[in-house]
VEXDREN-16913 format. One line per 4 residues: for each residue x, y, z of N, C-alpha, C. Coordinates in pm, 1 decimal, decimal comma. Example, Ala and Ser with C-alpha at 12.3 -4.5 7.8 and 13.67 -1.06 7.14 Angstrom:
# VEXDREN-16913
1319,0:-569,0:780,0:1230,0:-450,0:780,0:1320,0:-330,0:780,0; 1285,0:-225,0:708,0:1367,0:-106,0:714,0:1290,0:3,0:787,0
END
This chain:
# VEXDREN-16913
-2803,5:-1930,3:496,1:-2699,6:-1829,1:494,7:-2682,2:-1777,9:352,1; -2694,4:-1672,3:363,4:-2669,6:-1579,4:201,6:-2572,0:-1593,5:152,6; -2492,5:-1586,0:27,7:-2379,5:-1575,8:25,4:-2314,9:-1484,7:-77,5; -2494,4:-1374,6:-82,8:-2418,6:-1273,9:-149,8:-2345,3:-1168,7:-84,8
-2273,0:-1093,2:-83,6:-2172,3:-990,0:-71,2:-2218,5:-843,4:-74,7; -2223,1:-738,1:36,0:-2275,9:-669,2:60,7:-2183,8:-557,2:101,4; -2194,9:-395,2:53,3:-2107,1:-332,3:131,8:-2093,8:-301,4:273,9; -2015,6:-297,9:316,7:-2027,9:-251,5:493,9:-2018,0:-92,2:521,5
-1956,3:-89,1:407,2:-1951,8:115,5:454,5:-2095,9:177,0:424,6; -2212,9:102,9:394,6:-2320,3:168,9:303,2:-2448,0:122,0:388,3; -2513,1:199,8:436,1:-2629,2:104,9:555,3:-2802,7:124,5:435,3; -2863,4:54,3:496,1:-2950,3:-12,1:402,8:-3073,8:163,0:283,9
-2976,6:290,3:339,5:-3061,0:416,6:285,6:-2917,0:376,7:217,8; -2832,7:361,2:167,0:-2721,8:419,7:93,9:-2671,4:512,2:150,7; -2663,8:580,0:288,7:-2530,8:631,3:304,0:-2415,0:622,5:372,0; -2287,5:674,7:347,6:-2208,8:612,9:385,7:-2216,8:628,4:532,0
-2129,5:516,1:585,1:-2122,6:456,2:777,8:-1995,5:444,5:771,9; -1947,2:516,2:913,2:-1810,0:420,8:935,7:-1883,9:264,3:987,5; -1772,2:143,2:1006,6:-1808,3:27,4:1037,0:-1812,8:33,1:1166,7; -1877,2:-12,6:1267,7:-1895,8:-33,4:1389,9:-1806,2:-157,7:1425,9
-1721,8:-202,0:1503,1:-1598,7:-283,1:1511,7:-1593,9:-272,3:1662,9; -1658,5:-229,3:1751,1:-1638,3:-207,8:1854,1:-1675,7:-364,8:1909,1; -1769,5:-448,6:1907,0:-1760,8:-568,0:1939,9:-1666,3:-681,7:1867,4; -1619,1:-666,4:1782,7:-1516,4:-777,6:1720,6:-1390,4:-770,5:1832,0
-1355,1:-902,5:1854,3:-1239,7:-921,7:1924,2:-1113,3:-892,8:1847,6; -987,4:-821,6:1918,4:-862,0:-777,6:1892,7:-792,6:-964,3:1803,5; -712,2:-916,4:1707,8:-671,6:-1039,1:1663,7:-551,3:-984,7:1594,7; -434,4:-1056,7:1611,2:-323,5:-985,0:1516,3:-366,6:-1006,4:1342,1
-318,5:-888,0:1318,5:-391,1:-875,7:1146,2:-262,3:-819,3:1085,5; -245,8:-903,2:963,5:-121,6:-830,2:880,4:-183,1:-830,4:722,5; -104,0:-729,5:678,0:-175,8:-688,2:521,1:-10,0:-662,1:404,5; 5,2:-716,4:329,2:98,0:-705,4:226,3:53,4:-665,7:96,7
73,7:-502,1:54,0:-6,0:-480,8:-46,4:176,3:-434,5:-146,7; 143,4:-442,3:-258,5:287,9:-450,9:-356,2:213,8:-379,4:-518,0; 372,3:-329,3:-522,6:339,0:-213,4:-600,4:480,8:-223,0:-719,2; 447,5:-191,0:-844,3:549,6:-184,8:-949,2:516,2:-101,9:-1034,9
628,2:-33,9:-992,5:675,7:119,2:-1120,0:776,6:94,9:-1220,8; 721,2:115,2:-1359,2:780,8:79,0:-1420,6:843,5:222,0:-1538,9; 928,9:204,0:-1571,4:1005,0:312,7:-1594,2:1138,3:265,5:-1696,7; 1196,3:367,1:-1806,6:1283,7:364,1:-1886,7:1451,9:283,9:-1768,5
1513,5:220,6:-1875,0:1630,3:163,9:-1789,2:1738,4:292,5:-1744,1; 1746,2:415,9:-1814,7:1817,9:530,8:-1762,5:1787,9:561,8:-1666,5; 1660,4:489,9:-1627,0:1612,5:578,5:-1487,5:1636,2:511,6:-1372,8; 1616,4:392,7:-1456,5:1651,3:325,8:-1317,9:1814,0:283,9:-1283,4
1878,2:348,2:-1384,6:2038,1:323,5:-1311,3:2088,7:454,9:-1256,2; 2017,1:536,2:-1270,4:2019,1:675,9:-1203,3:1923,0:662,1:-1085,6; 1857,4:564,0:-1008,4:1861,0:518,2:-876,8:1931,8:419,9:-827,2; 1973,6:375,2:-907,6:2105,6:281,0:-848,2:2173,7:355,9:-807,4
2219,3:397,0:-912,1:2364,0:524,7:-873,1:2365,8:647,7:-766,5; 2217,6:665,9:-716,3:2179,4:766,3:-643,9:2239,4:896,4:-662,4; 2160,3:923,7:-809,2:2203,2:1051,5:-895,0:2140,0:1141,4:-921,4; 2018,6:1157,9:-879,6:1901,1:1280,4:-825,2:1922,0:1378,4:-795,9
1906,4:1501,7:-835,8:1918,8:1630,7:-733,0:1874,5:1621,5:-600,1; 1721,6:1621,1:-602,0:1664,2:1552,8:-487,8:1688,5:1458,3:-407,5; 1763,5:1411,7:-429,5:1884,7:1306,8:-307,2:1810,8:1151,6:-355,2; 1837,5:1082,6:-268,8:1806,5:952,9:-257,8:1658,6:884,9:-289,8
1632,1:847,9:-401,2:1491,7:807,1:-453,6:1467,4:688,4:-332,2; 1531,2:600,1:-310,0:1487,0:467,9:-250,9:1448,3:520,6:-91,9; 1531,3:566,0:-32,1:1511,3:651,4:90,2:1399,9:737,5:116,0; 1420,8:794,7:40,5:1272,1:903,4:65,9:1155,8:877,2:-29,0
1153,5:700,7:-98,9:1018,6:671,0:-106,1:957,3:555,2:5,4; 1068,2:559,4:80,0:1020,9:449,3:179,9:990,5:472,7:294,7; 1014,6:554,2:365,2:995,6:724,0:437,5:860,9:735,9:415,9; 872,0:754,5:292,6:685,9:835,7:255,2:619,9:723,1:240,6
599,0:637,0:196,7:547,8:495,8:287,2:499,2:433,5:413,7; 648,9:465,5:477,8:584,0:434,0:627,5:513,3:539,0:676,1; 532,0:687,0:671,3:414,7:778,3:725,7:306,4:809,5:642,9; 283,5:705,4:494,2:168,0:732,8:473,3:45,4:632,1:529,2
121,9:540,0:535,5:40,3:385,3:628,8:-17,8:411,8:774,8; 79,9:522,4:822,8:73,2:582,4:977,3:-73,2:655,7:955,7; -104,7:673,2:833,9:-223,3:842,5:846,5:-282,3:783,1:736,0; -300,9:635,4:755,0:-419,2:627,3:623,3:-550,6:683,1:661,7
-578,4:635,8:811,8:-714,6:711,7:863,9:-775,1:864,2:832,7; -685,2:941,4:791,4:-672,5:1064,4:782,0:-701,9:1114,5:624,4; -642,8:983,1:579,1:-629,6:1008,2:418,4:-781,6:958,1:304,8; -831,0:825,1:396,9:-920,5:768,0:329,7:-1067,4:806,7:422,2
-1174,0:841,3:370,9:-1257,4:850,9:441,4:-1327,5:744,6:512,3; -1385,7:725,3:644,6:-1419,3:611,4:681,2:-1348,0:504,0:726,7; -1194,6:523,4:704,7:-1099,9:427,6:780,3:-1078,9:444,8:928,9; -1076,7:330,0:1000,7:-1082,9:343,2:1142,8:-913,2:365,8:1155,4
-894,2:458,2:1210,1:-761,7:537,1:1305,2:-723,7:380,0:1422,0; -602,4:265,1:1353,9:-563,4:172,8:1439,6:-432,8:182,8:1525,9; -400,1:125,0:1599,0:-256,4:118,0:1660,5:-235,5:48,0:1618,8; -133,1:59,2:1503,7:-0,1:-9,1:1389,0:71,4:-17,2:1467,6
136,9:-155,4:1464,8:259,8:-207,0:1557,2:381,4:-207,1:1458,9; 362,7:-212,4:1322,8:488,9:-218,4:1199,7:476,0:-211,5:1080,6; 556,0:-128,4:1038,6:558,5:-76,8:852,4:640,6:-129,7:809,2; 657,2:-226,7:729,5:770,6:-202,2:645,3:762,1:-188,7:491,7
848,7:-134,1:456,2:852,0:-119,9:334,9:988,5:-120,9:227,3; 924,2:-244,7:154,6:1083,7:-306,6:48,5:1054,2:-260,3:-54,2; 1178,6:-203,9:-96,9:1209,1:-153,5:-244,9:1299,1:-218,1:-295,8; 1280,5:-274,4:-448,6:1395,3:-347,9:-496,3:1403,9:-269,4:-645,0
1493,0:-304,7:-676,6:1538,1:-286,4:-785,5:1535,5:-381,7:-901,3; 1438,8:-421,1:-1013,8:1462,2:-493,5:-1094,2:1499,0:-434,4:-1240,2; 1606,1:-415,4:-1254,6:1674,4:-371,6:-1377,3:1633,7:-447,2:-1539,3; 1595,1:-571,0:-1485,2:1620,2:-652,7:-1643,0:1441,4:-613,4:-1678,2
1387,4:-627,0:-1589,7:1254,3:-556,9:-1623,7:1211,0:-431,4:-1633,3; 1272,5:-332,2:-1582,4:1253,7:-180,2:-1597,1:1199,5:-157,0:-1508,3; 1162,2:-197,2:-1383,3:1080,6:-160,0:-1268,0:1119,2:-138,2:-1131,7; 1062,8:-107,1:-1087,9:1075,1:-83,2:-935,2:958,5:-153,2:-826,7
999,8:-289,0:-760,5:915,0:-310,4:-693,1:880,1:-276,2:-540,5; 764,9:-269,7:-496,2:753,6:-263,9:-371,6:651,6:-321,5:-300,2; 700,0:-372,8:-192,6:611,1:-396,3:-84,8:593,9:-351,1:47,7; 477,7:-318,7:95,9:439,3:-215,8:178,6:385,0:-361,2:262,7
454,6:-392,2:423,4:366,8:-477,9:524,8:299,8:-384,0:613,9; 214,4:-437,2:662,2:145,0:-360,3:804,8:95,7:-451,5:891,2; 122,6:-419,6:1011,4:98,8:-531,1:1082,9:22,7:-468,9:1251,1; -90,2:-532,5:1270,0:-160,8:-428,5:1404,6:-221,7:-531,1:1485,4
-250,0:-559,4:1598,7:-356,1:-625,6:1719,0:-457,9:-528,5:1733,3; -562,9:-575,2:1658,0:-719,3:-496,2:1636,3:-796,4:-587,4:1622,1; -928,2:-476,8:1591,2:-1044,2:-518,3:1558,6:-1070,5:-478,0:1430,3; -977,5:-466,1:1321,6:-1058,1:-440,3:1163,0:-847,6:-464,1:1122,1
-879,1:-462,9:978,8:-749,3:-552,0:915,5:-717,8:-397,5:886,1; -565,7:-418,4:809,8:-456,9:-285,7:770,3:-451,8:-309,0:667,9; -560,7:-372,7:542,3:-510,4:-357,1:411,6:-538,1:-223,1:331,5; -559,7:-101,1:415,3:-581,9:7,9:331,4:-419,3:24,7:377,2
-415,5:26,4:531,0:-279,7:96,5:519,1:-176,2:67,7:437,7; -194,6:-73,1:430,0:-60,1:-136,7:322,1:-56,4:-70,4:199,2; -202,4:-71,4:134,8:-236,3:-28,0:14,7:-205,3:105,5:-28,9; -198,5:164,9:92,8:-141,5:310,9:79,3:-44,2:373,1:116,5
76,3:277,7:181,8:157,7:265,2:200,3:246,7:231,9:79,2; 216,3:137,2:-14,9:300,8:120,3:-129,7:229,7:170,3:-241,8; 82,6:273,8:-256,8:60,9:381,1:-352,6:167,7:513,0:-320,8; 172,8:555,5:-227,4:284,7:718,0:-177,6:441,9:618,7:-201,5
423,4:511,1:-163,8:589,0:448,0:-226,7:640,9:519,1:-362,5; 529,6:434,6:-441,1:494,3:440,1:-591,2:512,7:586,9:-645,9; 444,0:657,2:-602,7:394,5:784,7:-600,2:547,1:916,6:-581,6; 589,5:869,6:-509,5:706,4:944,6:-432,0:813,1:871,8:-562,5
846,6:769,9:-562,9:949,2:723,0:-663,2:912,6:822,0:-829,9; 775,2:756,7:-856,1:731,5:905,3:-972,1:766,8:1033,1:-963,4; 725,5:1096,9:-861,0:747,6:1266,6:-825,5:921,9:1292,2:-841,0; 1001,8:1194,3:-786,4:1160,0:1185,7:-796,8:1205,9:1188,1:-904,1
1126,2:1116,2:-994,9:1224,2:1081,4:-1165,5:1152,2:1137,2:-1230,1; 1022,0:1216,2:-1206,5:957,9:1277,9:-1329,2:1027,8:1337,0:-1424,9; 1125,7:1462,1:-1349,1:1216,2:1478,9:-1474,7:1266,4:1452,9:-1562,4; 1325,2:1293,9:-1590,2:1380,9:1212,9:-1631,7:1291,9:1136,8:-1699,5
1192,4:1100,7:-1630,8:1129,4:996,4:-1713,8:962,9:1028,7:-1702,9; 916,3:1082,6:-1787,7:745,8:1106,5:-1815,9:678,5:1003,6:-1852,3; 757,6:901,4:-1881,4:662,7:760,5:-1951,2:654,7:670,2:-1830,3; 664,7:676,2:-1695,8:658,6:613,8:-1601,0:532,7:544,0:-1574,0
478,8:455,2:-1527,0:357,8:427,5:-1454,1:386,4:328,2:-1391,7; 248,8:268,8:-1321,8:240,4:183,7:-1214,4:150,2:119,8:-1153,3; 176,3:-4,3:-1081,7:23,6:-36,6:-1065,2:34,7:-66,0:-906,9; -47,6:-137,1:-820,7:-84,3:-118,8:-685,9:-180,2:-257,3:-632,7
-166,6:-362,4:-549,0:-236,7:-472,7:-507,9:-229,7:-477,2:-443,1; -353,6:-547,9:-366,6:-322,0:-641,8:-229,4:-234,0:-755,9:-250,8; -169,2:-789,4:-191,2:-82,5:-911,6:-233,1:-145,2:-994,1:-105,2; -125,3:-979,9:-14,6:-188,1:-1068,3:116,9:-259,9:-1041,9:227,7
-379,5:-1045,9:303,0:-365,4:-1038,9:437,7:-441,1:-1177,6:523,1; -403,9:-1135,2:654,8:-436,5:-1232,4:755,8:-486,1:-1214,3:869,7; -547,5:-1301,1:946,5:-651,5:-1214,0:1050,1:-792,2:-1173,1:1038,1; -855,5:-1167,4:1167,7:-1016,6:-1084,1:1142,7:-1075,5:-1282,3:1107,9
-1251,1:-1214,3:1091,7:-1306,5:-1346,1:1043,3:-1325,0:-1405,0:921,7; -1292,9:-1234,8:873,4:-1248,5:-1318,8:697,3:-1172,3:-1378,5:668,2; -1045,7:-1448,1:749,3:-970,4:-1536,9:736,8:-829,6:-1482,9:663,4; -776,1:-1576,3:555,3:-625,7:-1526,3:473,1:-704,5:-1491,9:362,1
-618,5:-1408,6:294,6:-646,5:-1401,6:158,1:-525,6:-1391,7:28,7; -522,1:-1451,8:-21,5:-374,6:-1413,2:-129,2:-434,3:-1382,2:-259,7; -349,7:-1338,2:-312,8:-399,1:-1258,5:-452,0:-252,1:-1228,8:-536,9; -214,5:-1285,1:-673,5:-151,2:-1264,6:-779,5:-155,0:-1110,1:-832,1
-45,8:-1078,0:-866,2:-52,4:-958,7:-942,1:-131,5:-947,5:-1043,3; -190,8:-830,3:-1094,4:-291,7:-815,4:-1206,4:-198,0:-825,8:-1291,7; -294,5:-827,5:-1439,7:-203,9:-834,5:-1573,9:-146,2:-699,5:-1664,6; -1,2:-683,5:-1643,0:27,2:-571,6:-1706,5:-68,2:-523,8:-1818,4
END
């Protein structure tokens, strides 16, 4: 048994394939991908305070979250279009650090895992919280992980945040 590592989207000419998944058995699969925006402390007590023109930062980045997880198929090329059974998506507030965290779950009974959706579920989080405070704050950024998934034959996987 090999145990080198091979792409699946790429067939042996190099071009791209969707994955064929049609024989893998349905298995509940969940994916936790987490995301931190980090940003000046004015900014972030002007989402506390929910002081935006644009109304509610936490609301309408979590919104754009769950319907971006809904249409990752749409968004990423080559992603199989699944029946998602649940989004969620947590936004917290960490003040003493300057950030904004999030986590994007997804959770489906398939045949291929939801860690794009998660993944892109808490990038448009991310993304949407930026577009809200740009005004305010231009020095913003952010970063984007898998934090967990489960399911399929690849088994669990966990993963630590990268290094600021």
């Amino acid at each position: 048994m090999s145990t080198e590592k091979k792409l699946t989207h790429v067939n042996k000419a190099g071009a791209a394939n969707m994955v064929d998944v049609g024989s893998k058995p349905n298995t509940e699969r969940i994916a936790e991908a987490k995301a931190e925006v980090y940003m000046e402390e004015a900014t972030i007590a002007l989402i506390r305070d929910n002081s935006f023109d644009k109304g509610d930062v936490i609301a309408t980045a979590r919104i754009a979250g769950i319907m971006a997880a809904k249409e990752t198929s749409k968004l990423i090329p080559l992603c199989h279009p699944l029946p998602i059974s649940q989004v969620k998506v947590d936004i917290q507030l960490d003040e003493e650090n300057k950030r904004v965290k999030i986590a994007s779950i997804v959770k489906t009974n398939g045949k291929t895992g939801v860690e794009m959706e998660a993944l892109t579920g808490a990038s448009i989080t991310a993304l949407t919280i930026y577009d809200m405070c740009k005004a305010v704050d231009r020095s913003m950024n952010f970063r984007v992980w898998l934090a967990t998934k489960s399911g399929g034959q690849s088994g669990n996987f966990v993963s630590e945040p990268p290094s600021a």
